[in-house]
N, C-alpha and C positions, 0 to 999 in steps of 0.2 A: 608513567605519565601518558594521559593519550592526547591525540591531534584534535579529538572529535568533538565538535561544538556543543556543548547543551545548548538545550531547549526542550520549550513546554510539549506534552503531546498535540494542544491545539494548534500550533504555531507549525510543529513540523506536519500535522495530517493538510493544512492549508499548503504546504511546500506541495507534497504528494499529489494533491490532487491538481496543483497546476501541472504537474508532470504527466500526467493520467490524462489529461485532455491535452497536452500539448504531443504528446505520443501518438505515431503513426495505427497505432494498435486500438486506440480510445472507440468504444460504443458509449454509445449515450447512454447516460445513466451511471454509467460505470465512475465510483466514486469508493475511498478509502474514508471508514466514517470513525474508525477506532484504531489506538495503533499501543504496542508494546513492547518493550524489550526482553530479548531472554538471550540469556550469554551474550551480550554485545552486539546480537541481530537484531535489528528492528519487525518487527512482526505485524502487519497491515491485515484489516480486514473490514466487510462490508458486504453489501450486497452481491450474491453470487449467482443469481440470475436462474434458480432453480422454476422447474416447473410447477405445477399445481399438484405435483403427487411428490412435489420434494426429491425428483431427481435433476440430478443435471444435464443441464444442455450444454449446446455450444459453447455459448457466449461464458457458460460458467469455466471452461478452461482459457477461455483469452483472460478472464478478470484475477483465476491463480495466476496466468504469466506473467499480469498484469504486477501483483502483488509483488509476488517473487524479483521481477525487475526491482519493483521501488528498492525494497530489501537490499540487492545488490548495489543500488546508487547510493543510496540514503545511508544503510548501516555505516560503511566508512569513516562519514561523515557529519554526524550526526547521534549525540546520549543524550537518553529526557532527563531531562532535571526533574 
């Protein structure tokens, strides 16, 4: 039996992304636009702020940490119905 509340994908990426702007870490722009589960993790993703040649910059390793945090808060707490 788990503790972990369902909910819809849309419902929880709305949760995320208050988290994502309310986080010390937040750039603008920076937003979870799709989310999944796999083995009981929740898996975030979106915009990663890639260059014009499709590498990464900066801001694309704050927006993994970014994800990876949610993951860590969220998964606990949280299975999509």
């Amino acid at each position: 039996m788990s503790d972990k509340t369902p909910i819809s994908a849309d419902d929880l990426l709305l949760i995320a992304n208050q988290e994502i702007q309310d986080h010390d870490g937040y750039i603008d722009g920076m937003r979870a636009t799709s989310v999944e589960e796999k083995d009981g993790v929740l898996v975030f993703k979106g915009e990663y702020f890639l260059d014009d040649n499709g590498i990464p910059t900066e801001k694309t390793t704050a927006v993994f940490n970014m994800f990876k945090y949610l993951a860590h808060q969220l998964s606990p707490k949280f299975t999509i119905q």
